[in-house]
N, C-alpha and C positions, 0 to 999 in steps of 0.2 A: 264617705263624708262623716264630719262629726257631728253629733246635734243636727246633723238634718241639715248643713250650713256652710260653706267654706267663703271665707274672706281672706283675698289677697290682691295686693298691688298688683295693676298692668300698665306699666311705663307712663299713663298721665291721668290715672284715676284709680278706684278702686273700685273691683268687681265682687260682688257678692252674689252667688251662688246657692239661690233656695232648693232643696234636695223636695223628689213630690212625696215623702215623706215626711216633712219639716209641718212643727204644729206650730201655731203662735202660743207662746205663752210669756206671761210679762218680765220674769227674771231670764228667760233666754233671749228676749228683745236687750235687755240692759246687757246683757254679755256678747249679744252682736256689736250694740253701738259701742262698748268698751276699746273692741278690739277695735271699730271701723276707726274710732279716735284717735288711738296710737298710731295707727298704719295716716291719718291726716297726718298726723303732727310729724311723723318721722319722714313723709316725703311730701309736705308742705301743699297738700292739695285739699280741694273744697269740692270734687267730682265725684260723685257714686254712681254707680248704675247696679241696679239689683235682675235680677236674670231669674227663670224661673217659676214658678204657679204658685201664685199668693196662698197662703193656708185656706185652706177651706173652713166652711162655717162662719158664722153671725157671730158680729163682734157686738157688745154694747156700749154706745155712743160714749162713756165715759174709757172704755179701752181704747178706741177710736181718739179721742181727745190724749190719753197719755200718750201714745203712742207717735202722733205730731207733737207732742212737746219734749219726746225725746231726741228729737231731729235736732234740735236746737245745741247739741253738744260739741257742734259742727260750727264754728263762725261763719255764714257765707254757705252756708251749703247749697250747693248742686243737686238734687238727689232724680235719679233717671228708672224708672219701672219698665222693662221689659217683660213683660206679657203675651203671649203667643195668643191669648184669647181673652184679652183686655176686653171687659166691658163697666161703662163709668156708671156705677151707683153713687147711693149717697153719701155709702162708709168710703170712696175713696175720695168725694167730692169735702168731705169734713174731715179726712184728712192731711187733704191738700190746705185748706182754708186755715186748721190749725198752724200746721207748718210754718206755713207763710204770716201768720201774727206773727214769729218769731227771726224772721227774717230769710227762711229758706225755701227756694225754688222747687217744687215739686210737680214731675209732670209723667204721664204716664203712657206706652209706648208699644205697639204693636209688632214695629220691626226694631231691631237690635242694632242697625246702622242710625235710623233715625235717631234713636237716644243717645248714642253713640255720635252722634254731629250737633245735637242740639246742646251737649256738654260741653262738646271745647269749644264751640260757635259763642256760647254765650259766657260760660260761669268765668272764675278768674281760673289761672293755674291751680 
């Protein structure tokens, strides 16, 4: 994997692929959502599912805030968190909260089908 990271279209969403070496950091956040953008606009879709073990470590609340208001690059976005050991603090709670100021669904996911049905169940194509 490159960057820690692979994004690619899967016939009605977009899958992203965090590697358990993948760090957060804010211009490789801007280089995911670049990519995730193009791959929207080229097959007209508003669904993400991200896969994977969130980066480890302590974000601070103003990272946490960029980082929902980069979601916003998406009109209508979908966005699905698969976590094999999802547990809800407060950085994914203000997360989420930012997100959603800007119009995008965000919800986070234990099993990989669940996220995977709550995607096409709800968002647009």
């Amino acid at each position: 994997m490159n960057h820690g990271y692979e994004v690619e279209f899967r016939g009605d969403h977009i899958h992203v692929q965090l590697a358990p070496e993948y760090v957060f950091d804010p211009e490789g956040s801007t280089l995911i959502w670049a990519e995730i953008k193009r791959l929207a606009d080229q097959h007209q879709t508003a669904r993400v599912l991200v896969e994977g073990d969130l980066p480890k470590g302590e974000r601070s609340a103003p990272e946490i805030i960029a980082a929902g208001q980069r979601t916003a690059v998406i009109p209508r976005l979908w966005l699905a968190f698969h976590t094999e050991h999802h547990v809800r603090s407060d950085s994914s709670e203000l997360f989420e909260a930012i997100a959603s100021t800007k119009g995008v669904r965000v919800k986070h996911f234990a099993d990989r089908e669940h996220a995977l049905t709550w995607l096409r169940n709800n968002s647009p194509s």
